[in-house]
C-alpha positions as CSV (number, residue, x, y, z in Angstrom):
1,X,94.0,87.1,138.1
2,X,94.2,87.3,134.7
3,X,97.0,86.4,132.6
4,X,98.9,89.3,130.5
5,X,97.7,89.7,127.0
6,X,100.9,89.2,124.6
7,X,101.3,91.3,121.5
8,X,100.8,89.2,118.3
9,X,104.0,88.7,116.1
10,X,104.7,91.2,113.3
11,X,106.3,90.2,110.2
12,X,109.4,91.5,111.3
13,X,109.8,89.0,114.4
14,X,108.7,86.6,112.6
15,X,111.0,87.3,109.4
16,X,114.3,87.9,112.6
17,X,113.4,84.0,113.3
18,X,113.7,82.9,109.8
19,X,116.3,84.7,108.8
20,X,118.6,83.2,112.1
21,X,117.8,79.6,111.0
22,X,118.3,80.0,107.9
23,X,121.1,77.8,106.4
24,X,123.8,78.9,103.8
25,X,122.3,76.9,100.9
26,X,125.3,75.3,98.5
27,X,124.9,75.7,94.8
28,X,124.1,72.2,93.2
29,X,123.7,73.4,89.1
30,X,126.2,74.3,86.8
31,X,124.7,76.1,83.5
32,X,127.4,76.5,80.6
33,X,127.5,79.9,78.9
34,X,129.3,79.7,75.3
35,X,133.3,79.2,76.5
36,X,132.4,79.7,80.5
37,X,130.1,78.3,83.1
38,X,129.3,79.0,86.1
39,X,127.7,77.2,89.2
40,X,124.1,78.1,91.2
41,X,121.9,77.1,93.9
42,X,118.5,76.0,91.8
43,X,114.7,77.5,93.1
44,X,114.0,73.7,93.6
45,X,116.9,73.3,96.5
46,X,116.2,76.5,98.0
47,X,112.7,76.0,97.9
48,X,113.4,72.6,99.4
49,X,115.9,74.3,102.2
50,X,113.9,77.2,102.8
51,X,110.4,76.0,102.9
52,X,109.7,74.4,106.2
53,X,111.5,77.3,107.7
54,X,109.3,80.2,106.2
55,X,106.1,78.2,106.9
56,X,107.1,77.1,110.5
57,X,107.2,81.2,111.4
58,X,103.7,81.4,109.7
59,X,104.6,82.7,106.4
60,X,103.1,81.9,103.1
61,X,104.6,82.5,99.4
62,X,102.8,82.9,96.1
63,X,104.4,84.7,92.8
64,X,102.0,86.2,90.4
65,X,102.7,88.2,86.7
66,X,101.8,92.0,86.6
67,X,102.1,93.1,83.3
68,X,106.0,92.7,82.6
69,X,107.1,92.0,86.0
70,X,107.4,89.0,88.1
71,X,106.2,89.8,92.0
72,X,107.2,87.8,94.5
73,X,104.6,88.1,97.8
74,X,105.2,86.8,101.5
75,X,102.0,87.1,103.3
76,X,102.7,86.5,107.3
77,X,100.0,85.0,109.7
78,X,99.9,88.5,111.4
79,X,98.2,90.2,108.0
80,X,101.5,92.1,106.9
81,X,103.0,91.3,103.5
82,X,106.3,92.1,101.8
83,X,106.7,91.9,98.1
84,X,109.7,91.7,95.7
85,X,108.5,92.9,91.5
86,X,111.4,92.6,88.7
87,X,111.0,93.5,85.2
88,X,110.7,91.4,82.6
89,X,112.6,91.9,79.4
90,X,112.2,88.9,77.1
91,X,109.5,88.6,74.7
92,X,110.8,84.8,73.3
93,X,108.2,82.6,75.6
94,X,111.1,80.3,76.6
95,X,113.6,82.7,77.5
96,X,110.6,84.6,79.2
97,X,110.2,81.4,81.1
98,X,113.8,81.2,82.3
99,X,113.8,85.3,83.8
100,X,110.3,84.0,85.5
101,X,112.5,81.2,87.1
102,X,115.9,83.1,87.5
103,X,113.8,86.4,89.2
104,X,111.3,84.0,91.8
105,X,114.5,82.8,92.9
106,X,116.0,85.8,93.1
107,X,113.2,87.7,95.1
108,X,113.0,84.8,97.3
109,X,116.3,84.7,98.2
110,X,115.8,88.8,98.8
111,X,113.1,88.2,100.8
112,X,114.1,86.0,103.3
113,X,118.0,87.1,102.7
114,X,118.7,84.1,101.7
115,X,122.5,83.2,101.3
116,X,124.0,81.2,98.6
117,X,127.5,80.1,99.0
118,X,130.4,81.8,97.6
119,X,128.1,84.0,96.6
120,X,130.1,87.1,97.3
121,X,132.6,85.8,94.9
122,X,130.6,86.9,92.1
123,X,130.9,90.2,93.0
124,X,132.1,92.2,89.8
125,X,134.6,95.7,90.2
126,X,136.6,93.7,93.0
127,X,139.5,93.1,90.6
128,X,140.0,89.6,89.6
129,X,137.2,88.2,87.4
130,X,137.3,84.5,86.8
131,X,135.7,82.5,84.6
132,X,132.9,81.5,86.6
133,X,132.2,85.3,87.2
134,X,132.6,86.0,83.3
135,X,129.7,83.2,82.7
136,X,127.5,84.7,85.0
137,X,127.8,87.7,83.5
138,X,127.5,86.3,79.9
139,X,124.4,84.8,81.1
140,X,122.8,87.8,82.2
141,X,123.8,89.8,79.5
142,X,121.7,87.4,77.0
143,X,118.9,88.5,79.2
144,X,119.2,92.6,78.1
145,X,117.3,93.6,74.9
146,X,117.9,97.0,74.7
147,X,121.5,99.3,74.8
148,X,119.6,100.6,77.6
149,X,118.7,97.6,80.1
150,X,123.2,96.8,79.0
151,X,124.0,100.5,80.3
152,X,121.9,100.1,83.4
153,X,123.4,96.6,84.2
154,X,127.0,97.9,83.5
155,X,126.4,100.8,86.2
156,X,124.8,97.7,88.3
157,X,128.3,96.3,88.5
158,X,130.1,98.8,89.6
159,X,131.2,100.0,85.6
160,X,134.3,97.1,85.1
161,X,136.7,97.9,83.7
162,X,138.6,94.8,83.3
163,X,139.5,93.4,79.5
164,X,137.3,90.1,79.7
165,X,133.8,91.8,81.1
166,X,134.7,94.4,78.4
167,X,134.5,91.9,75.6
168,X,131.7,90.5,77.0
169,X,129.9,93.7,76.8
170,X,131.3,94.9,73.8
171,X,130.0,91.4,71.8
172,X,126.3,91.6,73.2
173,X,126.4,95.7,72.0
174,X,127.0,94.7,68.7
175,X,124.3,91.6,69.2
176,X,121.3,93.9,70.0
């Protein structure tokens, strides 16, 4: 008699796995944005939390440049691949270099659907902005270059209307 054959795992079994072992990962970084600042879990302690989980379920991670984007790709043992691309605005090498950081974290952590904590609290349009939010909105908004990229971000947000994000958005406006 000869045993069943079993179906080999597809990415998306194998991705299920991950994603219920997965830990809610704590933020360990604070950055300081002019008058606010604002707390984040670092690609180093995700990476660090994450890893042996994504590998165990035979996946492997590599980011690569392609042109102005930063791709993020998860190649399982089965063949199947998933990828994650964000663009690029920068064109100062080191703030270039902290959008390549800030975007492989972010793609990993979309990926995988990787939790941060509290990380529904900086959810924008829900009301109450505090200070940490305001930061991390003052953070990314040094990241725009264009009226354009601020327009798109401020429709990203769900178009506040709050006094403080206002300001913010107002000051980096006249910046550009």
């Amino acid at each position: 008699m000869t045993e069943p054959e079993t179906m080999p795992e597809t990415i998306y079994q194998a991705l299920a796995k991950v994603q219920a072992e997965m830990p809610v990962i704590g933020r360990n970084k604070t950055a300081n944005v002019g008058k606010f600042s604002y707390s984040y879990a670092d690609l180093e302690k995700i990476w660090e939390i994450a890893r042996p989980i994504i590998e165990k379920h035979g996946f492997t991670v590599y980011n690569c440049g392609d042109g102005d984007k930063v791709v993020t790709v998860v190649v399982h043992t089965s063949g199947e691949k998933l990828l994650s691309a964000m663009n690029i605005s920068q064109i100062d090498p080191q703030k270039k270099g902290g959008e390549v950081t800030y975007y492989r974290r972010y793609n990993l952590c979309m990926l995988f659907n990787i939790i941060v904590a509290e990380e529904d609290k900086d959810a924008v349009g829900t009301g109450e902005v505090n200070e940490e939010k305001l930061a991390m909105i003052e953070g990314e908004l040094s990241l725009l270059n264009t009226v354009e990229e601020l327009s798109n971000y401020h429709k990203q947000l769900g178009t506040p209307k709050d006094k403080a994000t206002l300001a913010l958005f107002t000051a980096r406006k006249k910046a550009l």
